[in-house]
Backbone as numpy.savetxt, mean C-alpha at the origin, in Angstrom:
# Nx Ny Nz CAx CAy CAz Cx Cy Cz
11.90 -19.72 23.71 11.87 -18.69 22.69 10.42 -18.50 22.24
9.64 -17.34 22.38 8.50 -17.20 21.55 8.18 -17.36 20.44
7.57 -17.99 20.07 6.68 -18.06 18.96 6.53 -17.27 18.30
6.71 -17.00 16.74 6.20 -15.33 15.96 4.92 -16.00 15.40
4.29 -14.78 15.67 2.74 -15.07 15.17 2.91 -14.91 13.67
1.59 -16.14 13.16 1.24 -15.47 11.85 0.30 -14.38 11.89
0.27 -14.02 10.27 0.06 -12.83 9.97 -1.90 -12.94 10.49
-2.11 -13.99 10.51 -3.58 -14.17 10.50 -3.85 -14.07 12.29
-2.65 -14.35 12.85 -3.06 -14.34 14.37 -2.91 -12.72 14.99
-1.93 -12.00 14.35 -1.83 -10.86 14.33 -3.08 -10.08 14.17
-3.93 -10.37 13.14 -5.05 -9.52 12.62 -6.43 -10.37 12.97
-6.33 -10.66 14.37 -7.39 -10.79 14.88 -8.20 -11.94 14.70
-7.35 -13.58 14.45 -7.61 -14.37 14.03 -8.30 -14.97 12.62
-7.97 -13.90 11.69 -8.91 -14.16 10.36 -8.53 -13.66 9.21
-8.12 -14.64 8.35 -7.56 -13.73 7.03 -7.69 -12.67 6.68
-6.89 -11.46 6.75 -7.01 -10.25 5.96 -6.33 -10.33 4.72
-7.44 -10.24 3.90 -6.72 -9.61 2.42 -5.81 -8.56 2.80
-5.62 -8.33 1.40 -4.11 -7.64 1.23 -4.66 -6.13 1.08
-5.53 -6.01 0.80 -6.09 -4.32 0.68 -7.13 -4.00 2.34
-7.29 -4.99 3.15 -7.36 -4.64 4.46 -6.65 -4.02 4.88
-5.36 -5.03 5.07 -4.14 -4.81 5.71 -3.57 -3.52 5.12
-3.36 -3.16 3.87 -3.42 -1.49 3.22 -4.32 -0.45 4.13
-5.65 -1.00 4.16 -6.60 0.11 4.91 -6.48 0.25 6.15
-5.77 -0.69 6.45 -5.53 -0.66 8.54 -4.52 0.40 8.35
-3.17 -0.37 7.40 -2.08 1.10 7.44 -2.37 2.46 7.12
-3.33 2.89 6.76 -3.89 3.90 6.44 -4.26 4.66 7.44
-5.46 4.23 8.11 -6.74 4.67 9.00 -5.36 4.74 9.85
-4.24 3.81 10.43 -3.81 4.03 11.76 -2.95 4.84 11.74
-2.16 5.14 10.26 -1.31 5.71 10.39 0.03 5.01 10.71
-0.28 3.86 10.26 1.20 2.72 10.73 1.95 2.05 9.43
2.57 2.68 9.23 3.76 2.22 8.00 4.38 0.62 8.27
4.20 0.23 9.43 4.86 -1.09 9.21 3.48 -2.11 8.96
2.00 -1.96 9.07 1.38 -2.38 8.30 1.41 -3.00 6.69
1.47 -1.71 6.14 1.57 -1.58 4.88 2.89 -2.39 4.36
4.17 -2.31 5.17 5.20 -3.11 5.02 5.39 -4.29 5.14
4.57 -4.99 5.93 4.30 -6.24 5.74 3.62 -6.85 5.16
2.40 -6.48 4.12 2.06 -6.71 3.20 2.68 -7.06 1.79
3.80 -5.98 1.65 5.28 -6.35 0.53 6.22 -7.74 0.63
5.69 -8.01 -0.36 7.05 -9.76 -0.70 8.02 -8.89 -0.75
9.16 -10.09 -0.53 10.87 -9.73 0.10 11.39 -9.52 -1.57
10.34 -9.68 -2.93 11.13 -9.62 -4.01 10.17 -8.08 -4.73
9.70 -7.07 -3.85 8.66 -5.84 -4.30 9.60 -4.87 -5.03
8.53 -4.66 -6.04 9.11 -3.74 -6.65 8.06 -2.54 -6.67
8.26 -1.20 -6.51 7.02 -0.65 -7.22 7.64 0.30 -8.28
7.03 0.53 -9.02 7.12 1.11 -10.31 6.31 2.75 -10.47
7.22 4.03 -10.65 6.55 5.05 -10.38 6.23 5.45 -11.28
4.77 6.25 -10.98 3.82 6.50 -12.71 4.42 7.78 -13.10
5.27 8.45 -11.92 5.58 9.84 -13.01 6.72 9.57 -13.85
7.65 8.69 -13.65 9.17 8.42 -14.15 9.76 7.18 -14.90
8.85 5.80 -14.22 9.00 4.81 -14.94 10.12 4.34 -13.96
10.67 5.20 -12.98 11.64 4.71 -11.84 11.43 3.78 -10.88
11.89 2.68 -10.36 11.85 1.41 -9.52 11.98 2.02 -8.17
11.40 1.12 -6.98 11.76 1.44 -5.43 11.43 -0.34 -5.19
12.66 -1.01 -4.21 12.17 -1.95 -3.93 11.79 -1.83 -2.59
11.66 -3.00 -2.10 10.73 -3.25 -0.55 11.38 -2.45 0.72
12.64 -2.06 0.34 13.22 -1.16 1.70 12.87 0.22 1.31
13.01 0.69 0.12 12.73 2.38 -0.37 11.56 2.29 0.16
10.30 1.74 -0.62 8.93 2.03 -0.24 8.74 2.00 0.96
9.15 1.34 1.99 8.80 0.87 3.41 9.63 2.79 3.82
10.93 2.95 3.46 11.02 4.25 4.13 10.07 5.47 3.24
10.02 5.67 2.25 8.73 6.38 1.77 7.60 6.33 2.17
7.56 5.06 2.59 5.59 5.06 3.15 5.52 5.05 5.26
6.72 5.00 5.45 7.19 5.72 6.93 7.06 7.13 7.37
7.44 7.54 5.89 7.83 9.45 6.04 5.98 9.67 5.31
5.48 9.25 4.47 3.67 9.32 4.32 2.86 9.44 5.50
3.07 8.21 6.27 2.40 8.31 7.44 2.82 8.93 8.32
3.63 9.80 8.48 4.52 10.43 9.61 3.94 11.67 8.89
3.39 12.21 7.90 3.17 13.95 7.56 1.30 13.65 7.71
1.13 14.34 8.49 -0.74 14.22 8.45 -0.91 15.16 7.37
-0.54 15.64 6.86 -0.81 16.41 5.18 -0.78 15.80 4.32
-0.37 14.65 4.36 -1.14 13.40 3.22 -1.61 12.23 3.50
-2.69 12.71 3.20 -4.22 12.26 2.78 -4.58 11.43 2.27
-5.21 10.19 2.25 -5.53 8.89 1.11 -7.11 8.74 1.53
-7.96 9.22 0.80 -9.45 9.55 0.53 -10.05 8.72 0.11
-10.66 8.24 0.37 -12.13 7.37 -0.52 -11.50 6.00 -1.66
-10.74 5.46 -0.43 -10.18 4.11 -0.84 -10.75 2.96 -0.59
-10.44 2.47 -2.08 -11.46 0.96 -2.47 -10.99 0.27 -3.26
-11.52 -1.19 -2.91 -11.18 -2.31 -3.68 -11.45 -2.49 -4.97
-11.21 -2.18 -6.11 -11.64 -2.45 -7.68 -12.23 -3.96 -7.27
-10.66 -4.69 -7.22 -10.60 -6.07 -7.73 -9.74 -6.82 -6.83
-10.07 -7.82 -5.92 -8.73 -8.33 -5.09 -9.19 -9.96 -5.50
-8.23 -10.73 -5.71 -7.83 -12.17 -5.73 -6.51 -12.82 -5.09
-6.37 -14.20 -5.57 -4.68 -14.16 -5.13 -3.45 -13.73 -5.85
-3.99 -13.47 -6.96 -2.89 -12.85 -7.78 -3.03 -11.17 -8.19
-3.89 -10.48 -7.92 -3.69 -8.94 -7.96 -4.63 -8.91 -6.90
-4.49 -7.22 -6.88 -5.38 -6.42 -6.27 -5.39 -4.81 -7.03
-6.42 -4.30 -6.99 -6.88 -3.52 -7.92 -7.54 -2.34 -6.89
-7.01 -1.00 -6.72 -7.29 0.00 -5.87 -7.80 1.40 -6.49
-8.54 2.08 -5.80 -8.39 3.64 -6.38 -9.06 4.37 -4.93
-7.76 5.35 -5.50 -8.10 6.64 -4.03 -8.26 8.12 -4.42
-8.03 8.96 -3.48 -7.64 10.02 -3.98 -6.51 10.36 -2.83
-5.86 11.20 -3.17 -5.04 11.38 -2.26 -4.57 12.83 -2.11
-4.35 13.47 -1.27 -4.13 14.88 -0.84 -2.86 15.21 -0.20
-1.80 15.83 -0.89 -0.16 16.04 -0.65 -0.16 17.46 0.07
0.99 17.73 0.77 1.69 18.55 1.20 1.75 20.02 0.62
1.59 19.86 -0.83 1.75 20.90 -1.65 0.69 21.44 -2.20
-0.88 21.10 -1.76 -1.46 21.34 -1.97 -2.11 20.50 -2.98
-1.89 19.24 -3.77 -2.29 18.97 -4.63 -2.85 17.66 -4.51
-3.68 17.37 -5.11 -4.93 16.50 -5.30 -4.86 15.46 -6.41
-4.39 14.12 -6.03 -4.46 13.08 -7.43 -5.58 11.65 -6.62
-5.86 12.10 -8.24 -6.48 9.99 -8.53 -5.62 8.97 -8.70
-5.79 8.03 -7.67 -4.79 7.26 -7.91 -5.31 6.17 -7.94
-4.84 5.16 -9.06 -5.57 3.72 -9.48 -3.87 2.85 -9.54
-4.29 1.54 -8.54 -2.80 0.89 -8.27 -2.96 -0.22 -8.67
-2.23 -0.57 -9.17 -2.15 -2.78 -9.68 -1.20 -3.01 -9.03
-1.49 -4.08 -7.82 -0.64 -4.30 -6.92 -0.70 -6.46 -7.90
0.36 -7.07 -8.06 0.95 -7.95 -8.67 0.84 -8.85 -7.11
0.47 -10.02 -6.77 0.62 -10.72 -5.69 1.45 -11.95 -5.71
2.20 -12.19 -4.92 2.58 -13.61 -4.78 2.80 -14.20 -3.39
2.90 -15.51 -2.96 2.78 -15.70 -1.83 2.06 -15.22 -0.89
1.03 -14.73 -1.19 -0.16 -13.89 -0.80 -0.02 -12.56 -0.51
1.18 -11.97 -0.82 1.79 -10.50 -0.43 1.72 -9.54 -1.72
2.33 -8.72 -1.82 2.38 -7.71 -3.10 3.65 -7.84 -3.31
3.99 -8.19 -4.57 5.30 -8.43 -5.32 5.73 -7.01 -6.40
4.38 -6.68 -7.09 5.28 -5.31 -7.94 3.92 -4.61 -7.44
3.49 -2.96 -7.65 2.92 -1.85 -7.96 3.06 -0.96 -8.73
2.00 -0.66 -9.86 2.38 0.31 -11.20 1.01 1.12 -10.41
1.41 2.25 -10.80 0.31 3.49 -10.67 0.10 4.52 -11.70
-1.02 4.51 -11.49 -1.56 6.23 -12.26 -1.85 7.05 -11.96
-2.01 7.93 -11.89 -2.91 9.00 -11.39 -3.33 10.12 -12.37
-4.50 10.99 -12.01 -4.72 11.71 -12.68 -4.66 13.32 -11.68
-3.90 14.47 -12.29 -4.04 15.72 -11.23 -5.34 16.08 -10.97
-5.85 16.46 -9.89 -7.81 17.18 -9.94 -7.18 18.23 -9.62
-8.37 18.99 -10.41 -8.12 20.60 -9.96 -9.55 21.10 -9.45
């Protein structure tokens, strides 16, 4: 039976932080990136509603993201990364034409992302 690699043998023999592994899913366009970055207990928390998605919603939300090349995640960077958060801001460019700032507190545990609260601001 094969062996499953760790996550560190996967990414080229060398710890990737957790906002790498975000920027790989990004640049490649690969949603199961980004999904394996999420602990099995994720929650994220949405800034327009205050509404929950756990680790299976987001994983199909951020499937159907990377699947529309009409949205856009711009000029993304690390605030703040440790083992217990990570601290992001982008901009990001939707389908509908519209343009937000987005600043994320990603909550860590077991070296993964456990919750995400967001903000954003509309640009016009």
């Amino acid at each position: 039976m094969p062996e499953e690699k760790s996550q560190n043998q996967r990414n080229g023999g060398f710890d990737m932080g957790v906002f790498e592994l975000l920027t790989k899913a990004i640049e490649e366009r690969e949603a199961s990136y980004y999904t394996e970055a999420l602990h099995d207990e994720y929650e994220f928390v949405r800034h327009q509603t205050g509404t929950k998605m756990n680790k299976q919603q987001m994983s199909e939300m951020m499937a159907n993201m990377m699947a529309n090349t009409e949205v856009v995640v711009n000029n993304s960077r690390c605030i703040y990364e440790n083992d217990e958060i990570l601290v992001e801001h982008s901009v990001m460019d939707f389908p509908d034409g519209s343009r937000e700032a987005v600043m994320s507190v990603h909550t860590k545990k077991d070296g993964k992302i456990v919750r995400t609260e967001t903000g954003a601001t509309l640009l016009e």
